[in-house]
C-alpha positions, 0 to 999 in steps of 0.5 A: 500718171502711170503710163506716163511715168513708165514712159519716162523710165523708158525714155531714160534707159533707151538714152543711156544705152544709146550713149553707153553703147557708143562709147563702149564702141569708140573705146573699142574701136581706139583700144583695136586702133592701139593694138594694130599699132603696136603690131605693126613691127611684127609684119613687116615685109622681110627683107630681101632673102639673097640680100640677108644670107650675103650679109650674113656671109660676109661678116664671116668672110671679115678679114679677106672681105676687108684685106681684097677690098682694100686692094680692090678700092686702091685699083678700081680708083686707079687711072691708068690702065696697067695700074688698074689690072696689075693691082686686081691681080695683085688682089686676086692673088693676095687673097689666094685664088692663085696666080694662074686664076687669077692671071684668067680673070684679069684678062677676061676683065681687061677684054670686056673693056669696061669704061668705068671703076663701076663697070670694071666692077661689074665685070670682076664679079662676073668673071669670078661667078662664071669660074664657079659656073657649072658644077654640082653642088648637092650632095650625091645620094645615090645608094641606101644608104649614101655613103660619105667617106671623109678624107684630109690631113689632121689638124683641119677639122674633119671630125667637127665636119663629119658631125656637122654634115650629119645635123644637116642630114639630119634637118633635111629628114636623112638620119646617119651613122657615123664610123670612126675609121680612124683607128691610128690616132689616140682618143679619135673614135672619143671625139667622134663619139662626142659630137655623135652624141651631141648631134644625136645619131650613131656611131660605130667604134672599134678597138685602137688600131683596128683595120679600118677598112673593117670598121667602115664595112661594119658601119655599112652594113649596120646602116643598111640593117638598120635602114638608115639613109647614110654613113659618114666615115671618118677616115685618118689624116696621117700614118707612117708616111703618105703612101701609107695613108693613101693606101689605106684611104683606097682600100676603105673605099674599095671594100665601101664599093665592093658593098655598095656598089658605088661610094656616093661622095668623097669629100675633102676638108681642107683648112682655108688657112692653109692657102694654096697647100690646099691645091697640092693636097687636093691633087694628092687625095683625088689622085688617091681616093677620087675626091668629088667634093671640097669642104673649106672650113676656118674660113673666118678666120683667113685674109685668104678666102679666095682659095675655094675659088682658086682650088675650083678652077685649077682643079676642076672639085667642086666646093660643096660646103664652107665652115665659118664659125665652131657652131653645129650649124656654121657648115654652110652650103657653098652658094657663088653668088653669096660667096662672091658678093660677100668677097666684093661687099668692101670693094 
């Protein structure tokens, strides 16, 4: 009797471990089921990248996206041919590429000879990628440390740009010191050091009405010493007359050269807003100090975007940098591609 109630004893937990275990198992096996379920969402494929960034772009190119797509609609839904390419220039122009720019491109659509809206379209964005074609866009950093001199009148947002290049500098592992050269306007070298602070790099000062020039080379050299990998100098934006500040430009840029032996980049910051103003002061900086870049900054806040490709093509300076927005990171590099498809995203 004993064996044979040992026997059932055995019996009795070998069932109870066969029927525990399986449904300890199918419990598992629903409560993993439940959580691949609610994880789901957070690997999902991303979307397209270029597709993202041009979206992006064009909800801060709002107003000239939807004032050029507007003109756009109106010529693309025309059924006669003057009506078709008057009205693209028309847009072209009202968004400011300028009329000789604009002129080009038209007539390169119209040569293409393109059956359709569709296809006139897409011979539009063509010939705006091609006038942004062939130009570099890097910034040039030949020395050590590079040195970036920035130029433009007052009022367009040099400050602000000086110190967003240096947090993009900074991302990309190239720590910077900024020089504020300019001595001449009243609390410069405050705001300067302001945004110095908050991006977290150094800057050098002088006292009000310092030779700018001086503080340009103190900057250099203190870089050098200090093996940072470049200086941004903030330069005037209006002395006593134009030929006074162009001198002035020129003479920081010569002493830079003189040290350095070369000045990496010279670049422009023009606001946006401004319109074709920008193509006569970048004639006048470049034939000063040599402008290699264009930064165009408020350009959400203009109908007038078409004026980084207007300035491009007249003037042969590449657009290197956009501003679109008053945030650390809204100083985006210049992409055609982007660009020209967030221009044509309402078209």
């Amino acid at each position: 009797m004993v064996v044979d109630t040992t026997l059932i004893i055995v019996l009795i937990v070998a069932a109870v471990l066969v029927v525990g275990g399986g449904a300890f198992y199918t419990i598992r096996r629903r409560t993993q089921g439940q959580v691949t379920d609610r994880r789901k969402p957070s690997i999902e494929a991303p979307r397209n990248r270029s597709e993202t960034a041009s979206t992006a772009l064009a909800d801060r190119l709002a107003k000239t996206r939807a004032s050029l797509g507007m003109r756009l609609r109106d010529a693309l839904g025309s059924t006669d041919d003057d009506d078709l390419y008057g009205g693209l220039e028309e847009a072209l122009i009202a968004a400011d590429l300028g009329v000789a720019t604009s002129t080009r491109i038209v007539e390169r659509v119209k040569a293409s000879s393109p059956a359709t809206p569709d296809a006139a379209r897409t011979a539009l964005r063509e010939e705006l990628l091609a006038t942004l074609e062939g130009q570099d866009r890097s910034i040039r950093r030949i020395n050590t440390p590079a040195v970036i001199v920035v130029v433009g009148v007052n009022g367009v947002g040099k400050t602000t740009t000086i110190a967003k290049l240096a947090a993009r500098l900074r991302e990309d592992g190239t720590d910077s010191i900024l020089a504020a050269a300019d001595t001449f306007r009243a609390a410069a070298d405050t705001q300067l050091r302001t945004w110095a602070d908050r991006v977290g790099v150094e800057i050098i000062t002088a006292a009000s009405g310092s030779d700018p020039a001086s503080v340009a080379h103190d900057a250099y050299q203190a870089a050098k010493i200090r093996k940072k990998g470049a200086v941004i100098v903030d330069t005037a934006g209006r002395l006593h007359s134009k030929t006074n500040l162009m001198a002035e430009l020129t003479k920081i840029v010569r002493i830079l050269e003189r040290e350095a032996g070369s000045v990496d980049e010279v670049l422009l910051v023009l606001d946006a807003t401004t319109g074709q103003n920008g193509l006569a002061q970048t004639k006048q900086f470049t034939d000063a100090v040599g402008v290699t870049g264009i930064v165009l900054t408020k350009m959400d806040g203009t109908a007038k975007g078409g004026i980084a490709i207007g300035v491009e093509h007249e003037l042969g300076v590449p657009v290197k940098f956009i501003g679109v927005g008053e945030g650390i990171g809204d100083l985006i590099r210049f992409e055609p591609e982007e660009f020209v498809d967030a221009l044509l995203a309402d078209s």
